[in-house]
C-alpha positions as CSV (number, residue, x, y, z in Angstrom):
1,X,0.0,0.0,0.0
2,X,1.3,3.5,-1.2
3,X,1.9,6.0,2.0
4,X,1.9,9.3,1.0
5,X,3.3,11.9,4.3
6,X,1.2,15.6,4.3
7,X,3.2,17.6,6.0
8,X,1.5,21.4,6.4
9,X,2.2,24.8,7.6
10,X,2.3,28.4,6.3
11,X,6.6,28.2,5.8
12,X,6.8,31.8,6.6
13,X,9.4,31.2,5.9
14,X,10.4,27.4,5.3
15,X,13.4,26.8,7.7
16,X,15.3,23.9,8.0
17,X,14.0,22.5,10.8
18,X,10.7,21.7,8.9
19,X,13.0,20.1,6.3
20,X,14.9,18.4,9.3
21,X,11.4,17.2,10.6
22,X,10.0,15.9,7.2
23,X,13.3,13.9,5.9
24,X,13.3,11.9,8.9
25,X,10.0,11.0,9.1
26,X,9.9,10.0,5.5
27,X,13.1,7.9,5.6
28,X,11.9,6.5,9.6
29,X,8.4,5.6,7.8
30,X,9.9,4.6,4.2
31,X,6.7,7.1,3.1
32,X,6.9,6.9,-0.9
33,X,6.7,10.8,-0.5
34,X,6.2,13.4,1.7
35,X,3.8,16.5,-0.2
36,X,4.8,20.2,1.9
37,X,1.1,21.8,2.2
38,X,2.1,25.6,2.3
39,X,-1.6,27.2,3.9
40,X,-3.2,30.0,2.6
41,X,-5.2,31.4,5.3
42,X,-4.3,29.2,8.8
43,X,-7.2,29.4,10.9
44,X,-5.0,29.6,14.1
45,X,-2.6,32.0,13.0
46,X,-2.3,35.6,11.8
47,X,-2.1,35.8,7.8
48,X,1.5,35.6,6.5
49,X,3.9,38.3,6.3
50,X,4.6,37.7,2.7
51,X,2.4,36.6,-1.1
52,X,0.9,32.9,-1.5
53,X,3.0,32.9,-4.6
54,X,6.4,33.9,-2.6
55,X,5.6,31.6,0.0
56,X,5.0,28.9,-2.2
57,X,8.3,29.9,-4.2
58,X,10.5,29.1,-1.3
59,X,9.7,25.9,-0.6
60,X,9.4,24.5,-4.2
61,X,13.0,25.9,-4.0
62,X,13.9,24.6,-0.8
63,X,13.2,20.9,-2.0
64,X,14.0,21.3,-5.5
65,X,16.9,18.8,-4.8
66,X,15.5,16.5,-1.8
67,X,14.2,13.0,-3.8
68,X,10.8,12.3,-1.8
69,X,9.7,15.6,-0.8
70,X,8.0,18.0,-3.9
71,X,5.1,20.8,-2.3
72,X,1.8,20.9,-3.2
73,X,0.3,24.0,-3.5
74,X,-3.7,23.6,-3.3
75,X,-4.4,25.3,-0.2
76,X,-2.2,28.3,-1.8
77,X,-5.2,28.3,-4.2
78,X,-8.3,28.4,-2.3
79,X,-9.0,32.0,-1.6
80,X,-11.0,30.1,2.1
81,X,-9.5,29.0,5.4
82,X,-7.0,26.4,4.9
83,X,-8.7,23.5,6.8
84,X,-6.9,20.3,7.0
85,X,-10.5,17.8,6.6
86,X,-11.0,19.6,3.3
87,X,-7.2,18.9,1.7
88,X,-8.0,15.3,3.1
89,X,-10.9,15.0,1.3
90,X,-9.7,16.1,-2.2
91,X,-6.6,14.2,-2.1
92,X,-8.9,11.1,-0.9
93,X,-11.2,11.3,-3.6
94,X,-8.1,12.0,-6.3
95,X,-5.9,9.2,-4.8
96,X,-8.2,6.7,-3.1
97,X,-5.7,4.1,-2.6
98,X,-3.6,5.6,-1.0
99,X,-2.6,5.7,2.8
100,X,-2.5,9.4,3.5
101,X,-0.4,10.4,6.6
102,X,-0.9,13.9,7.9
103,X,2.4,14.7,10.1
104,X,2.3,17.2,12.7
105,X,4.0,18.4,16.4
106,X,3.0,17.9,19.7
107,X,1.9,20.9,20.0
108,X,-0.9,20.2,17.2
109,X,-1.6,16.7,18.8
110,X,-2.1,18.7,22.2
111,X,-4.7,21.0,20.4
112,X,-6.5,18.5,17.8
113,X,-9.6,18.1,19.6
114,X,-10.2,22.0,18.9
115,X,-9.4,21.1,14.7
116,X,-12.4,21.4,12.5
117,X,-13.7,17.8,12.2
118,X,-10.7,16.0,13.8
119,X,-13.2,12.6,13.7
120,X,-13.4,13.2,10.3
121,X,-9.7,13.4,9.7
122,X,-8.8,10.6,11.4
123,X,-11.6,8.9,9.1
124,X,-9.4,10.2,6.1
125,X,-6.0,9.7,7.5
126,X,-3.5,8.6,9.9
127,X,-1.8,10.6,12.5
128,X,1.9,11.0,12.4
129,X,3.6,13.1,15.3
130,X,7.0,14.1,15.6
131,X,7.9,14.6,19.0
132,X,10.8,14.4,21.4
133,X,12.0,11.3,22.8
134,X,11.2,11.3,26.4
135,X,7.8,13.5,26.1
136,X,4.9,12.3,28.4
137,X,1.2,13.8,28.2
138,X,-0.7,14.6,30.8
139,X,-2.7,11.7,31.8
140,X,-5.9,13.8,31.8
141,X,-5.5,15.8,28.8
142,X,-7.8,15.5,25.2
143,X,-4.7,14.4,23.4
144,X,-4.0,11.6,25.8
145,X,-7.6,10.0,25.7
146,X,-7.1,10.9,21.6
147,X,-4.1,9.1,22.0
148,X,-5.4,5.9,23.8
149,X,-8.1,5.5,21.5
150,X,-6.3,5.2,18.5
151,X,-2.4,4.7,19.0
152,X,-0.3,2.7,16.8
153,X,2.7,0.8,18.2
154,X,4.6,0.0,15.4
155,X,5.4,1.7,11.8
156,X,3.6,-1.3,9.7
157,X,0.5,-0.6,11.1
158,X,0.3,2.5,9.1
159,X,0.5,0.0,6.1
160,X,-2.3,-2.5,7.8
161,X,-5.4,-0.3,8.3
162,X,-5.8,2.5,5.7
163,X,-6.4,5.4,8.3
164,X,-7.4,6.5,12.0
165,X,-4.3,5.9,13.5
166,X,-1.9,8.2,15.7
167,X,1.6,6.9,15.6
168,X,4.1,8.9,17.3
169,X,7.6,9.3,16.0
170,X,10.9,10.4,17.2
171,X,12.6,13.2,15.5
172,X,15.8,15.6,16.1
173,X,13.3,18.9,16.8
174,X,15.6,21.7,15.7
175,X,14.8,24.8,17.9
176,X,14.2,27.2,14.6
177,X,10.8,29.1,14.1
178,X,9.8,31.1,11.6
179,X,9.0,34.3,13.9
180,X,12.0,34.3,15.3
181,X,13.4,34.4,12.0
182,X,11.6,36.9,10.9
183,X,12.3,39.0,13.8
184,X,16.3,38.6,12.7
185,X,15.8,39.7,8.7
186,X,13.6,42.4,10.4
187,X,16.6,43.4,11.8
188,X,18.4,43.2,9.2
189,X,20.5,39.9,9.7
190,X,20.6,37.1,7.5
191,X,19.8,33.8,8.9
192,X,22.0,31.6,7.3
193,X,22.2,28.5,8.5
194,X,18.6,28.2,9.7
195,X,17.4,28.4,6.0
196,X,18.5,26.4,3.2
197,X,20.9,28.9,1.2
198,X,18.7,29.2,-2.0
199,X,15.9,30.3,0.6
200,X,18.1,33.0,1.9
201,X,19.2,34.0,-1.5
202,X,15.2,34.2,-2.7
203,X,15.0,36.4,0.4
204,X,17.5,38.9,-0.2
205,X,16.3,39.0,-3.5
206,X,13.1,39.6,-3.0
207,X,13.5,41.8,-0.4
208,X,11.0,40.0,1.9
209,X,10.7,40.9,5.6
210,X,11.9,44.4,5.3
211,X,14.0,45.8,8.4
212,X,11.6,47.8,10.9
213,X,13.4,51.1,10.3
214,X,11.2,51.6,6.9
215,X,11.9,48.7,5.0
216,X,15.5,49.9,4.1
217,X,16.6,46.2,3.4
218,X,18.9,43.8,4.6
219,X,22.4,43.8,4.7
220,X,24.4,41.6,2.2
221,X,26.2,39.1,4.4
Protein backbone atom coordinates (compact mmCIF):
# COMPACT_ATOMS: atom_id res chain seq x y z
CA UNK A 1 0.00 0.00 0.00
CA UNK A 2 1.34 3.49 -1.21
CA UNK A 3 1.90 6.00 1.99
CA UNK A 4 1.89 9.35 0.95
CA UNK A 5 3.33 11.94 4.27
CA UNK A 6 1.18 15.64 4.30
CA UNK A 7 3.22 17.60 6.05
CA UNK A 8 1.54 21.35 6.36
CA UNK A 9 2.19 24.83 7.65
CA UNK A 10 2.28 28.42 6.32
CA UNK A 11 6.63 28.24 5.84
CA UNK A 12 6.76 31.82 6.59
CA UNK A 13 9.35 31.23 5.88
CA UNK A 14 10.38 27.39 5.34
CA UNK A 15 13.37 26.85 7.65
CA UNK A 16 15.34 23.92 8.02
CA UNK A 17 13.96 22.54 10.83
CA UNK A 18 10.70 21.70 8.93
CA UNK A 19 12.98 20.10 6.27
CA UNK A 20 14.92 18.36 9.31
CA UNK A 21 11.44 17.18 10.61
CA UNK A 22 10.03 15.94 7.17
CA UNK A 23 13.33 13.91 5.95
CA UNK A 24 13.27 11.95 8.91
CA UNK A 25 9.96 11.05 9.08
CA UNK A 26 9.86 9.98 5.47
CA UNK A 27 13.08 7.86 5.61
CA UNK A 28 11.87 6.53 9.62
CA UNK A 29 8.45 5.60 7.81
CA UNK A 30 9.87 4.57 4.17
CA UNK A 31 6.68 7.06 3.08
CA UNK A 32 6.86 6.90 -0.95
CA UNK A 33 6.72 10.84 -0.52
CA UNK A 34 6.17 13.43 1.68
CA UNK A 35 3.84 16.49 -0.22
CA UNK A 36 4.81 20.18 1.85
CA UNK A 37 1.13 21.85 2.21
CA UNK A 38 2.10 25.62 2.27
CA UNK A 39 -1.57 27.18 3.90
CA UNK A 40 -3.24 30.02 2.62
CA UNK A 41 -5.22 31.38 5.31
CA UNK A 42 -4.26 29.24 8.77
CA UNK A 43 -7.24 29.35 10.89
CA UNK A 44 -5.01 29.60 14.14
CA UNK A 45 -2.58 31.97 13.03
CA UNK A 46 -2.32 35.58 11.77
CA UNK A 47 -2.10 35.79 7.81
CA UNK A 48 1.50 35.55 6.48
CA UNK A 49 3.92 38.29 6.27
CA UNK A 50 4.59 37.68 2.70
CA UNK A 51 2.43 36.56 -1.07
CA UNK A 52 0.93 32.94 -1.51
CA UNK A 53 2.98 32.90 -4.59
CA UNK A 54 6.42 33.86 -2.61
CA UNK A 55 5.58 31.56 0.04
CA UNK A 56 4.98 28.90 -2.22
CA UNK A 57 8.26 29.85 -4.19
CA UNK A 58 10.46 29.12 -1.35
CA UNK A 59 9.67 25.94 -0.57
CA UNK A 60 9.39 24.50 -4.22
CA UNK A 61 12.96 25.89 -4.02
CA UNK A 62 13.92 24.62 -0.79
CA UNK A 63 13.18 20.87 -1.99
CA UNK A 64 14.03 21.27 -5.48
CA UNK A 65 16.90 18.78 -4.81
CA UNK A 66 15.52 16.46 -1.77
CA UNK A 67 14.23 13.04 -3.82
CA UNK A 68 10.82 12.28 -1.78
CA UNK A 69 9.70 15.59 -0.81
CA UNK A 70 7.98 17.98 -3.86
CA UNK A 71 5.14 20.75 -2.31
CA UNK A 72 1.83 20.94 -3.18
CA UNK A 73 0.26 23.97 -3.52
CA UNK A 74 -3.70 23.56 -3.35
CA UNK A 75 -4.43 25.31 -0.20
CA UNK A 76 -2.25 28.30 -1.75
CA UNK A 77 -5.22 28.33 -4.17
CA UNK A 78 -8.32 28.41 -2.26
CA UNK A 79 -9.01 31.96 -1.61
CA UNK A 80 -10.99 30.12 2.07
CA UNK A 81 -9.51 28.98 5.36
CA UNK A 82 -6.99 26.45 4.94
CA UNK A 83 -8.67 23.50 6.84
CA UNK A 84 -6.90 20.33 7.00
CA UNK A 85 -10.49 17.85 6.63
CA UNK A 86 -11.02 19.64 3.34
CA UNK A 87 -7.19 18.92 1.75
CA UNK A 88 -7.98 15.29 3.09
CA UNK A 89 -10.92 14.98 1.29
CA UNK A 90 -9.69 16.08 -2.19
CA UNK A 91 -6.58 14.22 -2.09
CA UNK A 92 -8.92 11.09 -0.89
CA UNK A 93 -11.16 11.32 -3.64
CA UNK A 94 -8.10 12.00 -6.26
CA UNK A 95 -5.91 9.22 -4.77
CA UNK A 96 -8.17 6.72 -3.13
CA UNK A 97 -5.68 4.07 -2.63
CA UNK A 98 -3.58 5.64 -1.04
CA UNK A 99 -2.56 5.68 2.83
CA UNK A 100 -2.48 9.40 3.52
CA UNK A 101 -0.41 10.38 6.59
CA UNK A 102 -0.89 13.89 7.93
CA UNK A 103 2.38 14.66 10.09
CA UNK A 104 2.31 17.16 12.72
CA UNK A 105 3.97 18.44 16.40
CA UNK A 106 3.01 17.88 19.69
CA UNK A 107 1.86 20.91 19.97
CA UNK A 108 -0.85 20.15 17.19
CA UNK A 109 -1.65 16.67 18.82
CA UNK A 110 -2.08 18.69 22.16
CA UNK A 111 -4.75 20.95 20.40
CA UNK A 112 -6.49 18.46 17.85
CA UNK A 113 -9.61 18.12 19.59
CA UNK A 114 -10.17 22.02 18.87
CA UNK A 115 -9.41 21.10 14.74
CA UNK A 116 -12.42 21.43 12.47
CA UNK A 117 -13.71 17.77 12.22
CA UNK A 118 -10.69 15.99 13.81
CA UNK A 119 -13.20 12.57 13.70
CA UNK A 120 -13.43 13.19 10.26
CA UNK A 121 -9.73 13.40 9.68
CA UNK A 122 -8.81 10.59 11.41
CA UNK A 123 -11.55 8.89 9.05
CA UNK A 124 -9.38 10.17 6.06
CA UNK A 125 -5.97 9.74 7.47
CA UNK A 126 -3.51 8.59 9.87
CA UNK A 127 -1.80 10.63 12.54
CA UNK A 128 1.85 11.04 12.41
CA UNK A 129 3.62 13.05 15.32
CA UNK A 130 7.01 14.06 15.61
CA UNK A 131 7.94 14.61 19.04
CA UNK A 132 10.76 14.44 21.35
CA UNK A 133 12.00 11.28 22.81
CA UNK A 134 11.25 11.34 26.36
CA UNK A 135 7.76 13.50 26.06
CA UNK A 136 4.90 12.29 28.40
CA UNK A 137 1.18 13.82 28.22
CA UNK A 138 -0.66 14.60 30.83
CA UNK A 139 -2.69 11.68 31.75
CA UNK A 140 -5.93 13.83 31.83
CA UNK A 141 -5.51 15.83 28.81
CA UNK A 142 -7.81 15.53 25.19
CA UNK A 143 -4.70 14.41 23.40
CA UNK A 144 -3.99 11.58 25.80
CA UNK A 145 -7.56 9.99 25.72
CA UNK A 146 -7.09 10.89 21.60
CA UNK A 147 -4.08 9.06 22.00
CA UNK A 148 -5.44 5.92 23.83
CA UNK A 149 -8.06 5.53 21.47
CA UNK A 150 -6.29 5.20 18.55
CA UNK A 151 -2.37 4.72 19.02
CA UNK A 152 -0.26 2.70 16.76
CA UNK A 153 2.70 0.76 18.20
CA UNK A 154 4.64 0.02 15.42
CA UNK A 155 5.37 1.68 11.79
CA UNK A 156 3.58 -1.31 9.71
CA UNK A 157 0.52 -0.59 11.12
CA UNK A 158 0.28 2.45 9.09
CA UNK A 159 0.54 0.01 6.12
CA UNK A 160 -2.28 -2.51 7.80
CA UNK A 161 -5.41 -0.28 8.30
CA UNK A 162 -5.83 2.47 5.65
CA UNK A 163 -6.38 5.40 8.33
CA UNK A 164 -7.42 6.46 11.97
CA UNK A 165 -4.29 5.88 13.51
CA UNK A 166 -1.93 8.19 15.65
CA UNK A 167 1.57 6.95 15.60
CA UNK A 168 4.09 8.91 17.25
CA UNK A 169 7.62 9.30 15.97
CA UNK A 170 10.85 10.42 17.19
CA UNK A 171 12.62 13.19 15.53
CA UNK A 172 15.77 15.63 16.10
CA UNK A 173 13.33 18.91 16.80
CA UNK A 174 15.65 21.73 15.66
CA UNK A 175 14.85 24.79 17.94
CA UNK A 176 14.20 27.20 14.60
CA UNK A 177 10.79 29.10 14.06
CA UNK A 178 9.76 31.11 11.55
CA UNK A 179 8.99 34.31 13.92
CA UNK A 180 12.01 34.34 15.34
CA UNK A 181 13.38 34.44 11.97
CA UNK A 182 11.57 36.89 10.91
CA UNK A 183 12.28 39.02 13.84
CA UNK A 184 16.30 38.58 12.69
CA UNK A 185 15.83 39.68 8.75
CA UNK A 186 13.61 42.42 10.37
CA UNK A 187 16.62 43.44 11.77
CA UNK A 188 18.43 43.24 9.21
CA UNK A 189 20.45 39.85 9.73
CA UNK A 190 20.58 37.10 7.47
CA UNK A 191 19.76 33.85 8.95
CA UNK A 192 22.03 31.61 7.34
CA UNK A 193 22.24 28.48 8.49
CA UNK A 194 18.59 28.21 9.75
CA UNK A 195 17.37 28.45 5.95
CA UNK A 196 18.47 26.36 3.17
CA UNK A 197 20.90 28.86 1.19
CA UNK A 198 18.70 29.20 -1.96
CA UNK A 199 15.90 30.29 0.64
CA UNK A 200 18.13 33.05 1.93
CA UNK A 201 19.15 34.00 -1.55
CA UNK A 202 15.20 34.19 -2.69
CA UNK A 203 14.99 36.35 0.38
CA UNK A 204 17.51 38.94 -0.24
CA UNK A 205 16.32 39.04 -3.46
CA UNK A 206 13.07 39.58 -3.00
CA UNK A 207 13.46 41.84 -0.42
CA UNK A 208 10.97 40.03 1.91
CA UNK A 209 10.74 40.85 5.63
CA UNK A 210 11.88 44.43 5.29
CA UNK A 211 13.96 45.84 8.40
CA UNK A 212 11.59 47.78 10.93
CA UNK A 213 13.37 51.09 10.34
CA UNK A 214 11.17 51.58 6.88
CA UNK A 215 11.87 48.70 4.99
CA UNK A 216 15.54 49.92 4.05
CA UNK A 217 16.55 46.17 3.40
CA UNK A 218 18.93 43.79 4.56
CA UNK A 219 22.42 43.81 4.66
CA UNK A 220 24.38 41.60 2.21
CA UNK A 221 26.20 39.11 4.37
Amino acid sequence: MSLLGLFGGTFDPIHNGHLRCAYEVQQALALDEIALLPNRLPPHKASPGVSAEQRLAMAQLAVADLPGLRVDPRELQRQTLSYTVDTLEELKAEQPERTLCFIVGMDSLLSFHRWHRPERILQLAHLVVCHRPGYALDVDSEAQHWLEQHRLSAPAQLRQQACGGIYLQPTTLLDIASSTIRAQLNQGQLPHFLLPPQVVAYIEQHQLYPRGDGGAGHKPL
